[in-house]
C-alpha positions, 0 to 999 in steps of 0.5 A: 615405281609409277615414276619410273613406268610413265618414264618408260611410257613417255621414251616410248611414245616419244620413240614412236612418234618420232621414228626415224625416216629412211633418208630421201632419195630416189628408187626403182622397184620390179613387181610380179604378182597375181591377177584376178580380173573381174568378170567383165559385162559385154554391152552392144547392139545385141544385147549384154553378156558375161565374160569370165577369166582364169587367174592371170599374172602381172609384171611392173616396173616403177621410178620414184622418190622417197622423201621419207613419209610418202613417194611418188613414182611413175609405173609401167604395168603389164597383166594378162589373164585368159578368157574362161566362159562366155554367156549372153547373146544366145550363146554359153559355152568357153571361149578362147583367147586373153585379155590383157592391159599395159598400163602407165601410172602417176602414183602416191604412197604414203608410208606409215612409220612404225617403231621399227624401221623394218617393218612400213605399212603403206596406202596408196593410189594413182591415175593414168592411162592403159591399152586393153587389148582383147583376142577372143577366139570361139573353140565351136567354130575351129577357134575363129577369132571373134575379137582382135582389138584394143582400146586406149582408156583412163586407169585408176589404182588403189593400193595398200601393203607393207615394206620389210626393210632389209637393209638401207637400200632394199625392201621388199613389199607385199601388197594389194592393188585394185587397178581398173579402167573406164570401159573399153570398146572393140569390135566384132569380128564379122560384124558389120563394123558393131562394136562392144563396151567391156568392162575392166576391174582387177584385184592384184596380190603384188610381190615386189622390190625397191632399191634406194640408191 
């Protein structure tokens, strides 16, 4: 009997480690998801502020290569969220408008293989650049516009999720992205040519597909 258990234990083990990979090859995926930007601190001559968000949305595609255990892509990300609330240079109240970023990505996966081959959970991580574009518009003066402006700045994600193989060329992931940048700047409207610093961080809940030709 207890030869016969390690028996099992043993082809377990051995099952486990040894996994098949999917076979190698190239992909490309779609992503939609939600985004939920940070509040963002406003730093400039005047002073700081706060800028608060609703809950955005994000669209994505990627073109890589799967060599088994881990992949590298190349992604194009779009995310908007509109403007909630403003408070800091002597004025508190809503505020008009969107900020929204366009992103191009260099990433890295790195695919965990389980024991079944349906079901790969995956971290991840990559580097690039984006345009963060902010229009501002203040609802107290007939929605003036105090912000129309963007910036080119470097972009940095981590990530973290599981793919459900549905068949040898589908799957379906269900992630986590944390996407941010180096501050961007722009200018105010009115201003006298003054400029702001912003900041940029998001959590992103991601819903995707890959399809492996």
């Amino acid at each position: 009997m207890k030869s016969r258990m390690a028996f099992v234990f043993c082809v377990i083990v051995v099952a486990f480690f040894a996994a098949p990979a999917l076979a190698a090859g190239p992909y490309a995926g779609g992503q939609v998801g939600a985004v939920f930007l940070s509040d963002s601190t406003l730093s400039g001559p005047g002073g700081s502020a706060d800028l608060s968000f609703d809950t955005g949305y994000g669209l994505g595609v990627s073109a890589g290569y799967d060599f088994g255990t881990y992949r590298l892509e190349g992604e194009f990300a779009y995310r908007v969220n509109d403007h909630d609330s403003f408070s800091g240079f002597g004025v508190t109240g809503p505020v008009g408008g969107d900020t929204s970023s366009m992103a191009l990505m260099a990433n890295i996966y790195y695919d965990f293989r389980t024991v079944s081959p349906t079901f790969v959970p995956y971290i991840g991580g990559g580097i690039g650049f984006a345009s963060i574009s902010v229009d501002a518009t203040d609802p107290s003066v007939g929605g003036a516009k105090v912000i129309d402006d963007d910036d080119m700045v470097f972009a940095y994600q981590i990530a973290a999720g599981v793919g459900f193989a549905v068949n040898q060329q589908v799957t379906i992931d269900l992630g986590y992205k944390y996407f941010a940048t180096s501050d961007p700047s722009f200018e105010v409207i009115g201003a006298g040519g003054a400029k702001i610093d912003a900041e940029y961080g998001s959590h992103n809940i991601i819903l995707g597909l890959r399809y492996r030709f």
